[in-house]
Backbone as JSON Lines, residues from 0, in Angstrom:
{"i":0,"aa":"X","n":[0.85,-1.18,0.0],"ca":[0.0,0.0,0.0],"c":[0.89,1.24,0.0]}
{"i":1,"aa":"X","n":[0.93,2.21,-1.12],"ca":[1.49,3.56,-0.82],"c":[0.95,4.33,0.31]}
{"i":2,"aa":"X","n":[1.48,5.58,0.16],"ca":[0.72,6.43,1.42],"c":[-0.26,7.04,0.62]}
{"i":3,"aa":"X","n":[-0.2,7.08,-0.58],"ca":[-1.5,8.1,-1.16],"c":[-2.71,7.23,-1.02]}
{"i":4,"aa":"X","n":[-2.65,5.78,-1.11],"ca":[-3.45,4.9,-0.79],"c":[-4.2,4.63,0.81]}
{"i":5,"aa":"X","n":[-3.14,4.78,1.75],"ca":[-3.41,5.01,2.82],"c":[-4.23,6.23,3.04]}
{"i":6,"aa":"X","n":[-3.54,7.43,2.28],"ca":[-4.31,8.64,2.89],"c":[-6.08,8.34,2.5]}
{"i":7,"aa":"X","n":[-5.91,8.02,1.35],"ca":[-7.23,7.81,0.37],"c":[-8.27,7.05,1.53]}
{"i":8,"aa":"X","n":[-7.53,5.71,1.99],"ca":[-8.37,4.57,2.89],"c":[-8.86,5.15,4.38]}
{"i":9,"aa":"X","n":[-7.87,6.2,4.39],"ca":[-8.2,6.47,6.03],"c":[-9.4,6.96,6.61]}
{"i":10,"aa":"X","n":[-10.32,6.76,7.27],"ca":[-11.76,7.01,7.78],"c":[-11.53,7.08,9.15]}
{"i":11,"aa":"X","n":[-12.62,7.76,9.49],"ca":[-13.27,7.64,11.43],"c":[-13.78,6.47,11.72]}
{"i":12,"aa":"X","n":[-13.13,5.53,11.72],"ca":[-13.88,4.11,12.0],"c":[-14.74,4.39,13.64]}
{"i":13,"aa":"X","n":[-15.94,3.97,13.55],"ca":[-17.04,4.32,15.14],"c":[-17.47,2.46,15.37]}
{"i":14,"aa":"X","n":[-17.46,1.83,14.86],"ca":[-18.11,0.88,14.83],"c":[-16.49,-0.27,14.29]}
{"i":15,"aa":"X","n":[-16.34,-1.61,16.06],"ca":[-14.83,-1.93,15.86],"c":[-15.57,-3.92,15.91]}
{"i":16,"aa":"X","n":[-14.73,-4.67,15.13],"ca":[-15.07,-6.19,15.4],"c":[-14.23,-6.12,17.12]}
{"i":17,"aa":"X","n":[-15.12,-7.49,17.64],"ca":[-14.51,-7.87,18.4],"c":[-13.14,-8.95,18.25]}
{"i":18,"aa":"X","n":[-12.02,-8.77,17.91],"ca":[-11.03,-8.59,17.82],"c":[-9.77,-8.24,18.24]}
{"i":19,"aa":"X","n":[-8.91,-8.5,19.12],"ca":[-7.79,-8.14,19.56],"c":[-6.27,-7.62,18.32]}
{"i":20,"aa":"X","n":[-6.17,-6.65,18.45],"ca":[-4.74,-6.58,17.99],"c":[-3.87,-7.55,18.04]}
{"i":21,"aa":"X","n":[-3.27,-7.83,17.35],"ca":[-1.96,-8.25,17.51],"c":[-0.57,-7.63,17.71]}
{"i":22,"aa":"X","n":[0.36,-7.94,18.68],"ca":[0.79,-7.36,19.48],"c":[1.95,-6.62,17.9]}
{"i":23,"aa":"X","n":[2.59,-7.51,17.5],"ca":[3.42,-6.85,16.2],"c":[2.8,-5.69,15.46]}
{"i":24,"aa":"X","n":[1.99,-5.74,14.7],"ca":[0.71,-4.42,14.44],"c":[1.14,-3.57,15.47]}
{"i":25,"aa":"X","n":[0.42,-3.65,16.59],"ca":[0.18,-2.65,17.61],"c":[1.89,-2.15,17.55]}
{"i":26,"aa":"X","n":[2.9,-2.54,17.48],"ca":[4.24,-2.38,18.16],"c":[4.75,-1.27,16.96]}
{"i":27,"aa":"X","n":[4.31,-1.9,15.08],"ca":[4.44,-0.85,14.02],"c":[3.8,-0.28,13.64]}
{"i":28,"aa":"X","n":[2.57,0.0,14.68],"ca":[1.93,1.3,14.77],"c":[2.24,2.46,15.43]}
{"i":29,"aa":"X","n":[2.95,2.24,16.51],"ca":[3.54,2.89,18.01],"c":[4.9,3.31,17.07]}
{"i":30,"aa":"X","n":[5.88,2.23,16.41],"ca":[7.16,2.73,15.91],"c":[6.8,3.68,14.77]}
{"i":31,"aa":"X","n":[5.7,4.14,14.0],"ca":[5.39,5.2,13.61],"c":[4.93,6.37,14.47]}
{"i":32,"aa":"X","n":[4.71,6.58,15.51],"ca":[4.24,7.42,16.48],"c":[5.86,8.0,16.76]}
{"i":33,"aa":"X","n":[6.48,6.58,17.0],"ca":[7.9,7.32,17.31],"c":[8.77,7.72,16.54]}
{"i":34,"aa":"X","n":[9.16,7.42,15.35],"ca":[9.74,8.11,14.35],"c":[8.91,9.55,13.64]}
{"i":35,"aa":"X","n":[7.67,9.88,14.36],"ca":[7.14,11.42,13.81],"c":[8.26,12.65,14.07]}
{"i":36,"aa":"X","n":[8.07,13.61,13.27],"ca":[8.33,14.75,13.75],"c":[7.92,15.46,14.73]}
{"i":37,"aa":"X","n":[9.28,16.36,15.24],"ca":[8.91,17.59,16.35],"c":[9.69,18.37,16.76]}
{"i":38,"aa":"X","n":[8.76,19.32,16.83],"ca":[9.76,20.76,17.05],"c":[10.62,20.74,17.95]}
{"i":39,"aa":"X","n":[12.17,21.1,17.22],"ca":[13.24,20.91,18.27],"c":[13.76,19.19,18.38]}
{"i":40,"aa":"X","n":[12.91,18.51,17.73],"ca":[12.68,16.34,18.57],"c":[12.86,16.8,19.62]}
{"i":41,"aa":"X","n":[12.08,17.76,19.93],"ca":[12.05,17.16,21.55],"c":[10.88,16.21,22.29]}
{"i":42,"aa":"X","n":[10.63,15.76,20.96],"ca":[9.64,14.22,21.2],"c":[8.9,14.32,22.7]}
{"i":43,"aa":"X","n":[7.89,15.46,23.0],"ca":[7.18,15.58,23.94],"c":[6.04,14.78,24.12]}
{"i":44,"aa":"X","n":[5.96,13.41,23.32],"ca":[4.85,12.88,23.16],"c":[4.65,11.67,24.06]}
{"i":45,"aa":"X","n":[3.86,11.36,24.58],"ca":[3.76,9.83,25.36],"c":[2.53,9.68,25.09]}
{"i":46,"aa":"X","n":[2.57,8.12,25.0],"ca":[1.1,7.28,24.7],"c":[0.8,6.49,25.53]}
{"i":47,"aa":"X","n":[-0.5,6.01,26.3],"ca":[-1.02,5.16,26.51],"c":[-1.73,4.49,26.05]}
{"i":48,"aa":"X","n":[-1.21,3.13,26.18],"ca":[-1.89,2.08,25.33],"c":[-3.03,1.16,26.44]}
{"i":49,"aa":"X","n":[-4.06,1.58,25.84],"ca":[-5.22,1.16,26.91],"c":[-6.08,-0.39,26.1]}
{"i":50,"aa":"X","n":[-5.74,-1.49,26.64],"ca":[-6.86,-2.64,26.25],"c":[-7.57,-2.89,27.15]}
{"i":51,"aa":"X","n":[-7.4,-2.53,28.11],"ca":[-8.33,-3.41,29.37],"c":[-9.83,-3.08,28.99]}
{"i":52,"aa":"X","n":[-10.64,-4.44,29.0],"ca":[-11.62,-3.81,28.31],"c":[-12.42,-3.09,29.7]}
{"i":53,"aa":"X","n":[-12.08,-2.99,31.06],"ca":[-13.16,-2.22,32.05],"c":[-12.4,-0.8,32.3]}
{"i":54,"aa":"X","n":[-11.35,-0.31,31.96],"ca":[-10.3,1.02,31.34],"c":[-10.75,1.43,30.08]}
{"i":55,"aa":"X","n":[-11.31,0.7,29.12],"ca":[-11.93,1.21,28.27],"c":[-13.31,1.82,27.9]}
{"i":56,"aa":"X","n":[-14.05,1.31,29.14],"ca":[-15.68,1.18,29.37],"c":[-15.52,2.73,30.2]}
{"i":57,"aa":"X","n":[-14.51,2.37,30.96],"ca":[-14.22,3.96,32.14],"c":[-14.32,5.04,31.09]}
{"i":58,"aa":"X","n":[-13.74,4.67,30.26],"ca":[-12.95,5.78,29.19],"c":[-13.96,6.55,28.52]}
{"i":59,"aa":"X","n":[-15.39,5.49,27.96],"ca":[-16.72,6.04,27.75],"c":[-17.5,7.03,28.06]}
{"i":60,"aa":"X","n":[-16.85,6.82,29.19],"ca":[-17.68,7.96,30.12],"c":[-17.31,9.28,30.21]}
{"i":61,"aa":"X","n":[-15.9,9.19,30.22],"ca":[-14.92,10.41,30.03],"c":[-15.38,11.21,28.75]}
{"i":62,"aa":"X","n":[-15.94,10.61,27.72],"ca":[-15.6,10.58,25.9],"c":[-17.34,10.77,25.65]}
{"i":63,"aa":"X","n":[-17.29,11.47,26.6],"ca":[-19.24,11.71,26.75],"c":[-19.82,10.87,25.79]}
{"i":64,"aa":"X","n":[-20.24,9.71,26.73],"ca":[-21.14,8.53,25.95],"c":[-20.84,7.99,24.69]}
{"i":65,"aa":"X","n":[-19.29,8.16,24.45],"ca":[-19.17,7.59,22.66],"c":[-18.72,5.86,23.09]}
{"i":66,"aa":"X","n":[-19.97,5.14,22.76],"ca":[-19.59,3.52,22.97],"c":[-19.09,3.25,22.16]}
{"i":67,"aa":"X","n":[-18.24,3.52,21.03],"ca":[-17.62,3.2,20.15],"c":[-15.91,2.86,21.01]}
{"i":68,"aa":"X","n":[-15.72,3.77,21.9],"ca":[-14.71,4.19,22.3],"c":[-13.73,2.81,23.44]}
{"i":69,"aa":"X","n":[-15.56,2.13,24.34],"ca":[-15.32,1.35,24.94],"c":[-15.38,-0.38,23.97]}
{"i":70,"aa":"X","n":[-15.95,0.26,22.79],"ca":[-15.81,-1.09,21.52],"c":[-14.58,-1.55,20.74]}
{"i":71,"aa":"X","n":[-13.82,-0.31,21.0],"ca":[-12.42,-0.72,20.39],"c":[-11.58,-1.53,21.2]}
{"i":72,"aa":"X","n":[-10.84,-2.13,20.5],"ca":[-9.69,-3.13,21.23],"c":[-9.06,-2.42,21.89]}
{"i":73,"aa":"X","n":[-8.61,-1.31,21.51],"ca":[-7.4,-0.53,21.97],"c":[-7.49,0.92,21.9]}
{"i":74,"aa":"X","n":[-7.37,1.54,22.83],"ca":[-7.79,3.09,23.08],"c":[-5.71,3.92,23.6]}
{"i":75,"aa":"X","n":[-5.78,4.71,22.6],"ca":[-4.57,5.6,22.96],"c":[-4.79,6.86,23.28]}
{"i":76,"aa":"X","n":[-4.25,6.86,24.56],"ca":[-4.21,8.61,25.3],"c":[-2.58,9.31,24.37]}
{"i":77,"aa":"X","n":[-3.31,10.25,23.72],"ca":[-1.93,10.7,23.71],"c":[-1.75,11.87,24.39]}
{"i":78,"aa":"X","n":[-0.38,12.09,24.84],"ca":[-0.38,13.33,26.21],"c":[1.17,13.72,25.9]}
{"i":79,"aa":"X","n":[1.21,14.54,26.8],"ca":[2.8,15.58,26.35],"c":[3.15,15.83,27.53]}
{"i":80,"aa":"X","n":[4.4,15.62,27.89],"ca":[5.48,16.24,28.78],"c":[5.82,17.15,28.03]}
{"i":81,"aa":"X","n":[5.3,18.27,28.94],"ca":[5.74,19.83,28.07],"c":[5.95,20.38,28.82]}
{"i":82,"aa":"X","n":[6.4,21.84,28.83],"ca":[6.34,23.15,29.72],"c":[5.44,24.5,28.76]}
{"i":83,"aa":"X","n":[4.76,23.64,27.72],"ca":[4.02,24.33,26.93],"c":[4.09,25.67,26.68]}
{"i":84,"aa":"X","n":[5.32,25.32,25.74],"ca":[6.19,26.68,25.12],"c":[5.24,26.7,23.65]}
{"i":85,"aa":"X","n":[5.31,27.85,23.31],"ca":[4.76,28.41,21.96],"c":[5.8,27.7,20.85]}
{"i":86,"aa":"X","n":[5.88,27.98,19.5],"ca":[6.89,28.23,18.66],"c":[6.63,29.33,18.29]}
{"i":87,"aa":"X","n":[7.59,29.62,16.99],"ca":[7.95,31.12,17.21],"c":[6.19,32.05,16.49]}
{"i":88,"aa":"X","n":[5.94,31.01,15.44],"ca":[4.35,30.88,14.84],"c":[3.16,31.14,15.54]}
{"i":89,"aa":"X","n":[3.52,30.8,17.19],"ca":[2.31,31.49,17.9],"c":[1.73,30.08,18.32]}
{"i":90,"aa":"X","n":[1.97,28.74,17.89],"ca":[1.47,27.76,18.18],"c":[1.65,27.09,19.19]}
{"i":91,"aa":"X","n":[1.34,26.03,20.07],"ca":[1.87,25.3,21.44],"c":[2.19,24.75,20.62]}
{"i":92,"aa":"X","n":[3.43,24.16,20.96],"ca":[4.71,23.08,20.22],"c":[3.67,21.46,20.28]}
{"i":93,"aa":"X","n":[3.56,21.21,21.61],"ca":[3.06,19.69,21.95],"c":[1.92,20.06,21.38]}
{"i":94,"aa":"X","n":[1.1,20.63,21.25],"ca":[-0.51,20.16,20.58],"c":[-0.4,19.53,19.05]}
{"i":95,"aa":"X","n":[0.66,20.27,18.27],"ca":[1.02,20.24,16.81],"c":[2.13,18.81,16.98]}
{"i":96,"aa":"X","n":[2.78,18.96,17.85],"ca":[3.71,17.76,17.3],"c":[3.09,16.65,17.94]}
{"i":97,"aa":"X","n":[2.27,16.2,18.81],"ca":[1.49,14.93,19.15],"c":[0.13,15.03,18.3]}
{"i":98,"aa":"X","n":[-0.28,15.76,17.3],"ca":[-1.45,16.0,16.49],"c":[-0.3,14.94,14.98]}
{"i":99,"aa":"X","n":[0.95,15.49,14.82],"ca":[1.54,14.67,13.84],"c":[1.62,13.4,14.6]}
{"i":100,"aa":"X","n":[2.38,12.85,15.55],"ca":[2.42,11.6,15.8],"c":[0.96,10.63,15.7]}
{"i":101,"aa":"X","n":[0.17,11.05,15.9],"ca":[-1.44,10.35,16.15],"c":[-1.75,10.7,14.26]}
{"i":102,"aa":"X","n":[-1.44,11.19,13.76],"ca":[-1.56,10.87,12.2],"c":[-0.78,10.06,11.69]}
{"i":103,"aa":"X","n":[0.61,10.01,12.04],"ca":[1.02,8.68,11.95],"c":[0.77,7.38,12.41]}
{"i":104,"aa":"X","n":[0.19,7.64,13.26],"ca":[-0.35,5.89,13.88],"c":[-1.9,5.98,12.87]}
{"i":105,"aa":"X","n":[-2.73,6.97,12.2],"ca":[-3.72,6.32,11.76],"c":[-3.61,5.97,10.34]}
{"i":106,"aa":"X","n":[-2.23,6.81,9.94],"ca":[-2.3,5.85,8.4],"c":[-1.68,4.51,8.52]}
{"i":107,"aa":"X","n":[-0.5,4.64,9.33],"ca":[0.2,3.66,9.81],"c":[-0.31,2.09,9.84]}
{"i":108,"aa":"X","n":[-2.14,2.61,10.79],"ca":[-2.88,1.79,11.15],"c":[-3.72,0.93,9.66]}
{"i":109,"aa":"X","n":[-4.23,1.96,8.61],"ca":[-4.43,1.82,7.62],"c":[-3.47,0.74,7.27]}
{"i":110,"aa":"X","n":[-2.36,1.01,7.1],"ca":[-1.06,-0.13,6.25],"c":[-1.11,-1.19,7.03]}
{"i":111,"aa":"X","n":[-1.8,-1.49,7.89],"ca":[-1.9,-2.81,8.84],"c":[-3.25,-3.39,8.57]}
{"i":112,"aa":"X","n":[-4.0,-2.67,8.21],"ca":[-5.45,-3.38,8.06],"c":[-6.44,-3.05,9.06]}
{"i":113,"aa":"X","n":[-5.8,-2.23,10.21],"ca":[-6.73,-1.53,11.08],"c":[-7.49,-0.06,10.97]}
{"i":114,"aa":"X","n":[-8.26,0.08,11.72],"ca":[-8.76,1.74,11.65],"c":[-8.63,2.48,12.67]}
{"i":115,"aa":"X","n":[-8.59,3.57,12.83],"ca":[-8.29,4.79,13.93],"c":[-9.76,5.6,14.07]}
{"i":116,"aa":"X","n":[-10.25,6.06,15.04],"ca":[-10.76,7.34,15.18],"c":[-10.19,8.44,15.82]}
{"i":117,"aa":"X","n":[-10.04,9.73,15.68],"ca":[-9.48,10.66,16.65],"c":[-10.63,10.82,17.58]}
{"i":118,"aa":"X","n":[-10.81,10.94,18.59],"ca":[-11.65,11.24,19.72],"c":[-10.93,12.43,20.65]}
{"i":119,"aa":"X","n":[-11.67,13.68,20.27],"ca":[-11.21,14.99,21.06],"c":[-12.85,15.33,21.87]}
{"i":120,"aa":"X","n":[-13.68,14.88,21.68],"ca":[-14.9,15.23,22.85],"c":[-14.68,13.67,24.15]}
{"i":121,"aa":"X","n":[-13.9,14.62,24.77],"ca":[-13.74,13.64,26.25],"c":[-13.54,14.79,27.25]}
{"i":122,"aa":"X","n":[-13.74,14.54,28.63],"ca":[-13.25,15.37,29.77],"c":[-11.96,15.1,29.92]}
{"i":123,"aa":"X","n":[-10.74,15.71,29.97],"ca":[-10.0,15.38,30.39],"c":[-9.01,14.94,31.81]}
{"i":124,"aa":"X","n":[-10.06,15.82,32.84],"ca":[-9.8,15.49,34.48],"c":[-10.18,14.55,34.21]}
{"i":125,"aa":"X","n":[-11.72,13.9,33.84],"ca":[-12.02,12.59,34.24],"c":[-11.2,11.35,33.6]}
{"i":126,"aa":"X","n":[-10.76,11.4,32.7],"ca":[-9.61,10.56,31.58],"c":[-8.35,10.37,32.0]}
{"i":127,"aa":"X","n":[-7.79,11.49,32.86],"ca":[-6.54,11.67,33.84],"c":[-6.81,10.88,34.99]}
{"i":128,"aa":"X","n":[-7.43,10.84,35.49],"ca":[-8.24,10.29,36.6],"c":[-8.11,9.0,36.36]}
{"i":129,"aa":"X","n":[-8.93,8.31,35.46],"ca":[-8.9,7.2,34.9],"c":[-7.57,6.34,34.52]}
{"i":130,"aa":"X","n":[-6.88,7.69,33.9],"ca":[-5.46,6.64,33.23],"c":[-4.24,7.2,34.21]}
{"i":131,"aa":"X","n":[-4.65,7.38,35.17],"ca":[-3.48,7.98,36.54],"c":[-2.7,9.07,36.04]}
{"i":132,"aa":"X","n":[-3.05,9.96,34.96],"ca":[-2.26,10.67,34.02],"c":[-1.98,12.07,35.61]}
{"i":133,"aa":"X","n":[-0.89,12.72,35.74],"ca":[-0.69,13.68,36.45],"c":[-1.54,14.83,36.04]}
{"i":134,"aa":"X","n":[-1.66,15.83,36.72],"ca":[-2.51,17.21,36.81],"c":[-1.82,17.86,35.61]}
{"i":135,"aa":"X","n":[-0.26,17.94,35.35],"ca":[0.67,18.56,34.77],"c":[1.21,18.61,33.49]}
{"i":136,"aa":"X","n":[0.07,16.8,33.31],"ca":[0.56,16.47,31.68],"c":[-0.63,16.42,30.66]}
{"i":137,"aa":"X","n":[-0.8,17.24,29.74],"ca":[-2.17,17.41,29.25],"c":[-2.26,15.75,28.54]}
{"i":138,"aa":"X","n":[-4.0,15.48,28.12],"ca":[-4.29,14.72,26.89],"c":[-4.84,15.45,26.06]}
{"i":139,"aa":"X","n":[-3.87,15.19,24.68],"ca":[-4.23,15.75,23.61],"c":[-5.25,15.53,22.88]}
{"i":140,"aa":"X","n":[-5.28,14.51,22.49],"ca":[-6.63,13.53,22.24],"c":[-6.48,11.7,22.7]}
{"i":141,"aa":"X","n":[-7.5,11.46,22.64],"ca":[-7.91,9.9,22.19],"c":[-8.14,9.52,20.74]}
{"i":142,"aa":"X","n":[-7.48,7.87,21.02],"ca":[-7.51,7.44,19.82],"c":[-8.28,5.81,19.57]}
{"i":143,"aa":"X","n":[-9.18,5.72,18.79],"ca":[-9.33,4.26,19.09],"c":[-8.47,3.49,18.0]}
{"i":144,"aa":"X","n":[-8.54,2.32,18.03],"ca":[-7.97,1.18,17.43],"c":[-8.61,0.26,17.51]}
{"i":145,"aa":"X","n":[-8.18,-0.47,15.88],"ca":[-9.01,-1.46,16.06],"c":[-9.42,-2.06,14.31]}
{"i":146,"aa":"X","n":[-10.03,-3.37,14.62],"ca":[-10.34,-4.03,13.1],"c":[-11.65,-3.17,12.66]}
{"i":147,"aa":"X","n":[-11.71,-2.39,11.52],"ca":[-13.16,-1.65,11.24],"c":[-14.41,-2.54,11.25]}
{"i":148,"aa":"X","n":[-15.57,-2.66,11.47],"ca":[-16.86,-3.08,11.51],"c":[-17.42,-2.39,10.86]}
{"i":149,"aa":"X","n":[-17.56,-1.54,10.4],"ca":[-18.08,-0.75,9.43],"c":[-17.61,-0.62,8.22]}
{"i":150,"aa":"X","n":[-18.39,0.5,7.46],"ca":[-17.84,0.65,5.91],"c":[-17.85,2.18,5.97]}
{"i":151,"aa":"X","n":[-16.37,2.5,5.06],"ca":[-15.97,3.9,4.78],"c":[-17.33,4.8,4.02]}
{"i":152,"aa":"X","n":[-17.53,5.91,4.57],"ca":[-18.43,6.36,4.08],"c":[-17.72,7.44,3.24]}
{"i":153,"aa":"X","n":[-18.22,7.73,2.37],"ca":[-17.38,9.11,1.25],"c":[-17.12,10.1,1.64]}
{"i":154,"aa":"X","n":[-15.76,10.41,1.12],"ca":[-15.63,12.04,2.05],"c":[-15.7,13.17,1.41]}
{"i":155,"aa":"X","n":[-16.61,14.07,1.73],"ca":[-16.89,14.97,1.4],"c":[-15.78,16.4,1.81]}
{"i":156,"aa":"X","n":[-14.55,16.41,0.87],"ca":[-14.4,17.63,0.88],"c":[-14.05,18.59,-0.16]}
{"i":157,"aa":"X","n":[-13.74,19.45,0.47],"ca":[-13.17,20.65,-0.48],"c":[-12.33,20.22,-1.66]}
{"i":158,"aa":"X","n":[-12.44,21.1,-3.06],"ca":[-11.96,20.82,-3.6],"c":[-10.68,21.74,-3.79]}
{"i":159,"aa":"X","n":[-9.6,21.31,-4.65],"ca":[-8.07,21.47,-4.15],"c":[-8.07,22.83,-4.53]}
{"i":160,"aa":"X","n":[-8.7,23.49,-5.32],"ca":[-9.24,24.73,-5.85],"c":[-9.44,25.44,-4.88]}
{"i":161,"aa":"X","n":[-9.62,24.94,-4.48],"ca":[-10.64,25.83,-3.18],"c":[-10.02,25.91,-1.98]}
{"i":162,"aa":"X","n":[-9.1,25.34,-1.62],"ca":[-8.09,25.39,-0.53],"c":[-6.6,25.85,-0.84]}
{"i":163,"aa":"X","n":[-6.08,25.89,-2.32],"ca":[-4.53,25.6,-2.32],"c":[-4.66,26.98,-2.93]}
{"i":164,"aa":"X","n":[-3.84,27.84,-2.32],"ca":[-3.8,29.42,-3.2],"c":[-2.36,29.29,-3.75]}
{"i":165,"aa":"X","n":[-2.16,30.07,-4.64],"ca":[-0.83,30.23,-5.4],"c":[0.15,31.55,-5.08]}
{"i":166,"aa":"X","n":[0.84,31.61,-4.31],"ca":[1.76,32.61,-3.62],"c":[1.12,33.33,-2.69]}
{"i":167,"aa":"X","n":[-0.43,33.66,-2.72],"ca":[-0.78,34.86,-1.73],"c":[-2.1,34.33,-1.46]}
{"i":168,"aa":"X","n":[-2.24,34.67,-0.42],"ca":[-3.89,34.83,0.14],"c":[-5.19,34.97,-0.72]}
{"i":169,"aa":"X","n":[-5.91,34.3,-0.75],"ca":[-6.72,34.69,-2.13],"c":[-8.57,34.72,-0.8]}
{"i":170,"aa":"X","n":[-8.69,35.78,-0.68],"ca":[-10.64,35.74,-0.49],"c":[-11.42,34.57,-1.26]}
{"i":171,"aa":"X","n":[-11.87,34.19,-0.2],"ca":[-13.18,33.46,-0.8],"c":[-12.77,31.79,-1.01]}
């Protein structure tokens, strides 16, 4: 599978077989998380890798009622040891460089035969709480994992026209 293929395949999978990962998969999904980029490498990223399926049911609750979340095999916190410095762009460094690592684990996941959802509607005290995460270390998002049960639905977007300007800012 290329990556243009991957990018093409990649969906919000909501709906997961019951199914376990396999631990190899899971391991060259993670070694794409870790070979991502980041500002500085100062690789501020850490993951939790959550299967337990009653850590995952917890996790539901956090992820305001998405049972999809407690259906996946495998749920990843991703979180940052930071001191949540800007770059010079105005951006928090860790939000952008653990936003790339978690895109690498979902095409990644794609080239394995699995699917990803990003999951950003969760509480995060209650998710910290849950995954013993400290007061100090944010979660960026959740991620599920997992064999898809569903079917890719079409994606509706923009066309390249319509997003890609040619040297300058273009209205509209």
């Amino acid at each position: 599978m290329t990556i243009h293929e991957a990018i093409a395949a990649r969906y919000s999978v909501r709906k997961y077989l019951d199914q376990p990962v396999e631990e190899d998969k899971l391991r060259r999904v993670m070694e794409a998380a870790r070979l991502a980029p980041s500002a500085r490498n100062l690789q501020e990223w850490r993951f939790i890798v959550v299967r337990d399926a009653e850590t995952r049911q917890r996790l539901v609750e956090a992820a305001c009622g998405q049972e999809f979340v407690g259906e996946a095999p495998v749920v990843i916190a991703a979180c940052a040891v930071t001191d949540g410095t800007a770059m010079t762009c105005g951006q928090i460094r860790y939000t952008v460089d653990v936003s790339i690592a978690l895109e690498h684990i979902a095409l990644a996941a794609v080239a394995e035969g699995l699917g990803t959802c990003w999951v950003c509607a969760f509480h995060a005290p209650e998710a910290k709480q849950i995954l013993g995460v400290p007061d100090e270390v944010p979660i960026v998002a959740l991620m599920t994992l997992g064999y898809p049960a569903d079917e890719p639905r079409p994606k509706d977007r923009l066309p390249c026209e319509t997003i890609v300007m040619a040297e300058r800012w273009r209205p509209g």
